[in-house]
C-alpha positions in Angstrom: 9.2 6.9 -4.8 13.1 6.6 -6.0 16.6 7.5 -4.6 18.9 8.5 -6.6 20.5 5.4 -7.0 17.3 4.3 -8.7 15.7 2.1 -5.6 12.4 2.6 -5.5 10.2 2.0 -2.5 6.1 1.6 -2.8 4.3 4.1 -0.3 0.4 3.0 -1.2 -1.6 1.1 -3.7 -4.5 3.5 -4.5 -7.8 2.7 -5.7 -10.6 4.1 -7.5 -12.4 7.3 -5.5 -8.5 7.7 -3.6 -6.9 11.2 -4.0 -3.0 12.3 -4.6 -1.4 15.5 -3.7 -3.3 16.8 -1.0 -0.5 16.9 1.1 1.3 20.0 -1.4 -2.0 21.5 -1.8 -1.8 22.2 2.3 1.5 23.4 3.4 2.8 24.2 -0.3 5.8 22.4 -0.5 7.0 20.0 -3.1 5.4 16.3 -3.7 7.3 14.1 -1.6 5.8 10.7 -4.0 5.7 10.6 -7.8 2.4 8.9 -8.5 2.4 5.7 -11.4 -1.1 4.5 -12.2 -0.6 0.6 -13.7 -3.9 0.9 -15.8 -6.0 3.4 -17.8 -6.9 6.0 -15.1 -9.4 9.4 -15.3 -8.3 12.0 -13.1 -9.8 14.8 -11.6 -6.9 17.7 -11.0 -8.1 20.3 -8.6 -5.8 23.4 -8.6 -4.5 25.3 -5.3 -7.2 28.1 -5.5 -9.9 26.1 -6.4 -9.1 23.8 -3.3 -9.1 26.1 -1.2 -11.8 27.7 -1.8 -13.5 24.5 -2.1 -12.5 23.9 2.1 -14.4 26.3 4.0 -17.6 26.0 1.5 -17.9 22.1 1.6 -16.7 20.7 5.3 -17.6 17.4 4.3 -14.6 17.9 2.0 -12.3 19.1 4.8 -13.2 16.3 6.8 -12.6 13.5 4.6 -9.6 15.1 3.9 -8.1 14.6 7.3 -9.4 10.9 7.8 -7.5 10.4 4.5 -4.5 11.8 6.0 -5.0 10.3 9.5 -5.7 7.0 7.3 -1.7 7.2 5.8 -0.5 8.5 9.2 -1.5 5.2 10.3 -0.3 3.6 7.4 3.6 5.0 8.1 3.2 4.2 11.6 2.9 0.7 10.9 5.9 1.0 8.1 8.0 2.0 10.1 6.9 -0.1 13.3 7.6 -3.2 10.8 11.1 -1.3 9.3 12.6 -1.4 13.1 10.9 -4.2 14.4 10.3 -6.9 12.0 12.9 -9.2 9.9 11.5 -9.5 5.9 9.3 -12.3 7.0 7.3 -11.0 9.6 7.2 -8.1 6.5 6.2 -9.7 3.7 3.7 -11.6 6.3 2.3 -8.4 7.5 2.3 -7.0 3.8 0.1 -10.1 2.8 -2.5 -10.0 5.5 -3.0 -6.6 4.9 -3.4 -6.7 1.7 -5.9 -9.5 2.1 -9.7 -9.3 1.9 -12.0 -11.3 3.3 -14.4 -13.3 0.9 -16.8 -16.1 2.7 -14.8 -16.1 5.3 -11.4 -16.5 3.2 -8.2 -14.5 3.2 -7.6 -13.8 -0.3 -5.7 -11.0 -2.9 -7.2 -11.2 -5.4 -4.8 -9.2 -7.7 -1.3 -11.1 -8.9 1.2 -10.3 -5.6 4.6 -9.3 -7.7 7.9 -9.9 -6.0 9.4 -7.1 -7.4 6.6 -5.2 -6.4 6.3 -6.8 -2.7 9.8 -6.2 -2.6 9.4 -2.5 -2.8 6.7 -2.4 -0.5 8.3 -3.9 2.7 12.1 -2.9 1.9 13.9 -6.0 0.9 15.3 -7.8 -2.5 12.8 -9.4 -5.0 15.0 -12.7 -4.5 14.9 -12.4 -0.5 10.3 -11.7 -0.6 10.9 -14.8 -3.0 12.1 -17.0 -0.4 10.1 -16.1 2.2 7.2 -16.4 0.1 8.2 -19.8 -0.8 8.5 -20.8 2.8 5.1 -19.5 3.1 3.9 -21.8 1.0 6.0 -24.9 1.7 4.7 -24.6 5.5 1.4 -24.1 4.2 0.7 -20.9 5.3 -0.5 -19.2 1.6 -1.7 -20.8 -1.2 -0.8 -19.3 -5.1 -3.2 -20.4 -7.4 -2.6 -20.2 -10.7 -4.2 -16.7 -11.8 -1.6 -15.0 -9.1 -4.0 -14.5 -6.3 -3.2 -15.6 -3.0 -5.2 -17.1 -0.4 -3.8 -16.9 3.0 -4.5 -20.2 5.5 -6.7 -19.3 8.7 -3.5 -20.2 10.6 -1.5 -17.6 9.4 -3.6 -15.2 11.0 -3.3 -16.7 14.0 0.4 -16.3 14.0 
């Protein structure tokens, strides 16, 4: 999402089986995100009628509807617990160990971690997330490796 001075701000990353636009579908007002899919994506696009119609006949649907939206509740909660609360590096360290996965008992993202893109997500300057990522790994605290993933040190969880 943009303002109109261009600065754009990441709400989510979404993944494969994740939905979009539920939210207008609901209450019928306008999208409050514009969606930007990085790679080659299929989508299903499920009209206003059709979904609800499709409410009432499959409560399966309805239900994983609202732990989705409980799901990015939660999400915004934390955003904007870490907007008020945290300085960029308690950010960008938040950002990372959520982001993280855990594989054999490691911390890692797997996927390159942008600056510019890390930037937008916790609400600072690509130069500022490059410092405190920097720090982060002079102290030790994540490790790059050289495809772009990041593995985050069992002490920085315990921070």
């Amino acid at each position: 999402t943009a303002d109109t001075r261009g600065r754009e701000v990441i709400l989510a990353v979404l993944e494969s089986g994740d939905y979009v636009g539920e939210m207008s579908l609901i209450d019928n007002e306008a999208h409050s995100a514009t969606v930007r899919c990085e790679i080659q994506t299929d989508m299903l696009i499920l009209g206003r009628a059709d979904f609800a119609r499709c409410l009432p006949e499959h409560s399966s649907l309805s239900y994983a509807i609202l732990r989705g939206l409980v799901r990015r509740l939660r999400h915004a909660d934390r955003q904007i617990e870490s907007l008020a609360l945290l300085d960029v590096y308690g950010r960008v360290a938040r950002t990372l160990l959520e982001m993280a996965e855990d594989a054999d008992g490691v911390k890692i993202i797997r996927s390159k971690v942008s600056r510019q893109d890390m930037a937008k997500v916790v609400g600072a300057s690509r130069e500022m997330v490059s410092r405190v990522m920097k720090d982060l790994e002079e102290r030790g605290v994540i490790e790059t490796q050289e495809n772009g993933s990041v593995i985050i040190k069992e002490r920085a969880t315990q921070e």
